[in-house]
C-alpha positions in Angstrom: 0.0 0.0 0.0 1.4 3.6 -1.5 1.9 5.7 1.7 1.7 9.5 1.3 5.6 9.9 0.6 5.3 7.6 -2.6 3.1 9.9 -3.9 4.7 12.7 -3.5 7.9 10.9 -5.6 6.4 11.5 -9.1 5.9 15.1 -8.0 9.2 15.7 -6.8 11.2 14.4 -9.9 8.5 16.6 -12.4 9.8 19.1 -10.4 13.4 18.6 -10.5 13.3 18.1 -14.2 11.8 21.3 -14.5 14.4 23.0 -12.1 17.0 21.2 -14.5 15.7 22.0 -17.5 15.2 26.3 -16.0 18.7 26.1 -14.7 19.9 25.0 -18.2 18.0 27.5 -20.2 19.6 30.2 -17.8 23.2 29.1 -18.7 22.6 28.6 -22.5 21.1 32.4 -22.9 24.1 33.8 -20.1 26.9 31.3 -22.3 25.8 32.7 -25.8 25.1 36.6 -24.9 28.3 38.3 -26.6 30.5 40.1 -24.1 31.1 43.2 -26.7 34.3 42.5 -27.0 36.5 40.9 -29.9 38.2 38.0 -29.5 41.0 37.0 -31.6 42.5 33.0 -30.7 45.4 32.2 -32.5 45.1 28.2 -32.7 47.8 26.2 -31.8 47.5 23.8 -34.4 51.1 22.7 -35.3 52.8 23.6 -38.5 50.1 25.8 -39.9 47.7 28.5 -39.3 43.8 28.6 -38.0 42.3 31.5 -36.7 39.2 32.0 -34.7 37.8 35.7 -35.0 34.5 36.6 -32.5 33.3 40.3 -33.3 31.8 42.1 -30.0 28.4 41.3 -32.0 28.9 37.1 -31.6 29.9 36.8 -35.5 32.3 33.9 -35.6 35.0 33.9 -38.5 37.3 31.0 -39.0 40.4 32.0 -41.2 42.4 29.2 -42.4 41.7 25.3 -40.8 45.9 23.9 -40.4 46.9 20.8 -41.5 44.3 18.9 -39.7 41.9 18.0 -37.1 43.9 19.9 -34.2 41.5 23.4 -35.7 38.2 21.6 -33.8 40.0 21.2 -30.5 40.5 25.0 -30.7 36.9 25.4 -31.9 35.4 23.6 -29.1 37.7 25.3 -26.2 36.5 28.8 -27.8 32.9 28.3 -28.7 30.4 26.8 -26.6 29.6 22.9 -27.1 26.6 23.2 -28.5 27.4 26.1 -31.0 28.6 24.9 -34.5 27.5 27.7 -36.8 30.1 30.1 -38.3 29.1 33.0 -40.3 32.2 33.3 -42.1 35.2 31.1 -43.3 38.4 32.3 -45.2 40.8 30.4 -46.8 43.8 32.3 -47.4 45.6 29.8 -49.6 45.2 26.3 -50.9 48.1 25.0 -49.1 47.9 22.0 -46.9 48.9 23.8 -43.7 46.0 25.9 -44.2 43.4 24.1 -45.8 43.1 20.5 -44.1 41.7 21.2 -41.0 38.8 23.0 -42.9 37.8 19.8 -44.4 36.7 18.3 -40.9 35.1 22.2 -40.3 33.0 21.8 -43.1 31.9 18.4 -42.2 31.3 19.6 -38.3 30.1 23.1 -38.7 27.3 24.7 -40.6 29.1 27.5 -42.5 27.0 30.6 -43.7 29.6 32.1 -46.1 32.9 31.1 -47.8 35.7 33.4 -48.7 38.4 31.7 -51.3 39.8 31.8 -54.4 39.3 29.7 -57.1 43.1 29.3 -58.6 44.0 26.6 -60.5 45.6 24.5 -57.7 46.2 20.7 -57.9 46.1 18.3 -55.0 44.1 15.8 -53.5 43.4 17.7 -50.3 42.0 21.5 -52.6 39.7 18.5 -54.4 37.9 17.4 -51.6 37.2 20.8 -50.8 36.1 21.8 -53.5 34.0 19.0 -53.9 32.6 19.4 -50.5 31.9 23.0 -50.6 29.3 22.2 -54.0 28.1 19.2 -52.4 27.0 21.5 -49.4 26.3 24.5 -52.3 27.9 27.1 -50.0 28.2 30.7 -51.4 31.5 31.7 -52.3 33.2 35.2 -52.5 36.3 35.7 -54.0 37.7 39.1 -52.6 40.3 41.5 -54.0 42.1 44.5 -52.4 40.3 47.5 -51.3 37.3 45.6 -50.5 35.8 46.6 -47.1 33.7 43.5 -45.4 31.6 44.8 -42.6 31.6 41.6 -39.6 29.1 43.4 -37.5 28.5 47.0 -36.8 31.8 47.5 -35.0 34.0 45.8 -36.3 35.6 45.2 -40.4 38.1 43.5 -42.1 39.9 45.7 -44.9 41.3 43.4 -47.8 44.7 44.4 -48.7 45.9 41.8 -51.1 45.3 40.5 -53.7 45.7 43.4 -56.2 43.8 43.2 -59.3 45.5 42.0 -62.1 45.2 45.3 -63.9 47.7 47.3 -60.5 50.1 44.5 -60.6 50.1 45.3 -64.3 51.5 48.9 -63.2 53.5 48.1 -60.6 55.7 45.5 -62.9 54.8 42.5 -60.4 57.3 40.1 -60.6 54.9 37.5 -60.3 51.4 36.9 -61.3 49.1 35.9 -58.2 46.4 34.0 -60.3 48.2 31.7 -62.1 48.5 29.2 -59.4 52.2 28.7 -59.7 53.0 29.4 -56.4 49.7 29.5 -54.0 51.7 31.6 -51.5 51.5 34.4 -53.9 48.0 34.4 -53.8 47.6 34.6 -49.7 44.6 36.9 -49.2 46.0 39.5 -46.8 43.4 42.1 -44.5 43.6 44.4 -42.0 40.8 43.8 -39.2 40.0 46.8 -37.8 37.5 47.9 -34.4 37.8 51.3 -33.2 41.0 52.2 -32.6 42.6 48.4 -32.9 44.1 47.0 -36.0 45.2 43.4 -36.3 47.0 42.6 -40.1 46.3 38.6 -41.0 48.7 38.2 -43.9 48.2 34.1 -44.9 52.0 33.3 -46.3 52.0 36.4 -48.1 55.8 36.8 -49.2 58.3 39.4 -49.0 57.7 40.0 -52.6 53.9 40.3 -51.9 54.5 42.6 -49.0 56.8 44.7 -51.2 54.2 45.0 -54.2 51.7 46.4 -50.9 54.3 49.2 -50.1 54.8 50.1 -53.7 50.8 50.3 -53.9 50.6 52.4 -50.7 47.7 49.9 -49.1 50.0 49.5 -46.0 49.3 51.0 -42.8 49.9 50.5 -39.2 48.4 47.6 -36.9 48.8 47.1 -33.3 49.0 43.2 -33.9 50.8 41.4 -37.1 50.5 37.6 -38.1 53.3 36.9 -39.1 53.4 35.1 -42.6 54.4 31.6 -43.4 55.1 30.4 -39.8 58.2 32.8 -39.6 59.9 32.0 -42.5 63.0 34.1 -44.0 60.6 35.1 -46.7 58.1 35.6 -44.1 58.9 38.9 -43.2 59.6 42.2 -44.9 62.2 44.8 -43.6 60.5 47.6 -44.7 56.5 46.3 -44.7 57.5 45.7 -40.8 58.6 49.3 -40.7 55.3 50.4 -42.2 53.5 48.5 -39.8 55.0 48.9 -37.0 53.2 46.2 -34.6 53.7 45.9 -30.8 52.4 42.4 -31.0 53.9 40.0 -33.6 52.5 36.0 -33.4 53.8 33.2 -35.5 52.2 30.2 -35.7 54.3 27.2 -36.3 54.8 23.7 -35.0 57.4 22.9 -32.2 60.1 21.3 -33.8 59.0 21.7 -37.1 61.8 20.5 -39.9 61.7 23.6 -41.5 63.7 25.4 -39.0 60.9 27.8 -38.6 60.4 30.4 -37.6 63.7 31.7 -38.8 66.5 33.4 -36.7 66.7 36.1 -39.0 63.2 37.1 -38.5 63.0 36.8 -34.9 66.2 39.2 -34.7 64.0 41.7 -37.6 61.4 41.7 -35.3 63.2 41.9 -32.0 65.6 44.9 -33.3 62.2 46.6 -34.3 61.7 45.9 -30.3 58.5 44.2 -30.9 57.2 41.5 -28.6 56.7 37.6 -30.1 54.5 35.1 -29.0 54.5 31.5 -30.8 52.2 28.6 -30.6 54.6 26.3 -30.5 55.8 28.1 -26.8 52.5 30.0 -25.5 49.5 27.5 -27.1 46.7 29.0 -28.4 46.9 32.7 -28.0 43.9 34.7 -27.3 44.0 38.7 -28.2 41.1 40.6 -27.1 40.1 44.1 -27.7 37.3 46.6 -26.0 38.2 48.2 -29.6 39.8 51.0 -27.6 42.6 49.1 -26.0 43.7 45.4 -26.5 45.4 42.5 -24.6 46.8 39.3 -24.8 44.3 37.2 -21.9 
């Protein structure tokens, strides 16, 4: 026979279940209400480059995936677990050490927008990406310099490179960006800019392509600098660093890597310039944020 406790059992766990389910509702609406400020995580993916850009609006913009699956561990530390949208993925370059972590994005992630170009490019890993991006019929957008996207109301990102075929005509490039002879060439580089803080993504933008943007006149400071292809000695322009003149410089690069990046000559570049270098290969993933008025490294 059911005394008066057993019947208030049922009641009890209804109740519980509803308290749960309250509780949870609270923490999902507090866990995805933007802080208003930008977030910039440098992933530590090995030997290659991923970066993870939230706006102060909660627009989430993926540049680049690294060689692999490392990009989702960064992706699930800096976005909450049940969040897999992003409104905006760029591919700098086709080069493995950017582009095959994005294969596992697009198959994880629901992607709203797709910035890459199209350059004739042969290997097995641009192919399934390719393929997977019509299978999946995502809109593409291929930028070119002095394009201004607008991420959210604060915050934009300010293409810088690549010129259109018609200025590297005039400035006698020694290279021709679109003919897929050398992907690096083709590195989409831009400026991200909220209020009064700059951050210059450059891909693996050469020396060369970094000279071509002083000859143009497209470069301008920025508080933080990316620096291109993992620290390479081609990496790194004397004279673009000059122009930029960054207080924050972060290469991305794998510890031990058999390249011998980054390279001694542009660490000593960049520490003559007296800027201060953070690498994932030391620090992990490294987080810059920004109130848009001032910025720091968290």
């Amino acid at each position: 026979m059911m005394g008066k406790e057993d019947l208030k059992k049922p009641f009890n766990n209804k109740v519980l279940v509803l308290l749960l389910i309250a509780a949870v509702a609270v923490w999902l609406a507090v866990a995805s209400k933007p802080d208003n400020l930008l977030h910039i995580y440098f992933c530590d993916v090995g030997q290659g480059d991923a970066i993870l850009i939230k706006t102060p609006q909660n627009e989430q913009i993926l540049v680049d995936g690294g060689p692999d699956e490392k990009v989702l561990k960064c992706l699930s530390h800096a976005l909450p677990f049940y969040d897999h949208d992003l409104d905006l993925v760029i591919l700098t370059h086709p080069h493995a050490d950017h582009l095959g972590g994005l294969i596992e994005v697009l198959r994880t992630y629901q992607i709203r927008k797709l910035i890459f170009w199209q350059i004739p490019y042969e290997s097995a890993d641009f192919q399934e990406f390719v393929d997977l991006v019509r299978r999946k019929n995502l809109p593409i957008w291929a930028v070119a310099a002095g394009e201004v996207l607008a991420l959210d109301q604060q915050t934009r990102a300010e293409v810088w490179f690549p010129l259109s075929k018609e200025e590297l005509e005039v400035l006698g490039a020694p290279f021709d960006p679109y003919d897929g002879e050398d992907v690096n060439d083709s590195s989409i580089v831009f400026r991200l800019v909220c209020g009064n803080f700059e951050a210059l993504l450059t891909g693996d933008a050469p020396e060369a392509a970094q000279q071509l943007l002083l000859e143009h006149g497209a470069v301008g400071e920025s508080d933080v600098l990316k620096v291109a292809h993992q620290g390479a000695k081609d990496g790194l322009n004397q004279d673009f660093l000059k122009k930029v003149k960054p207080r924050l410089a972060i290469i991305s690069v794998g510890a031990n890597n058999r390249y011998g990046h980054p390279s001694a000559e542009t660490l000593e570049e960049l520490k003559n310039a007296g800027v201060e270098v953070k690498r994932t290969d030391q620090d992990g993933t490294i987080e810059v944020v920004s109130d848009c008025k001032t910025w720091w490294v968290k």
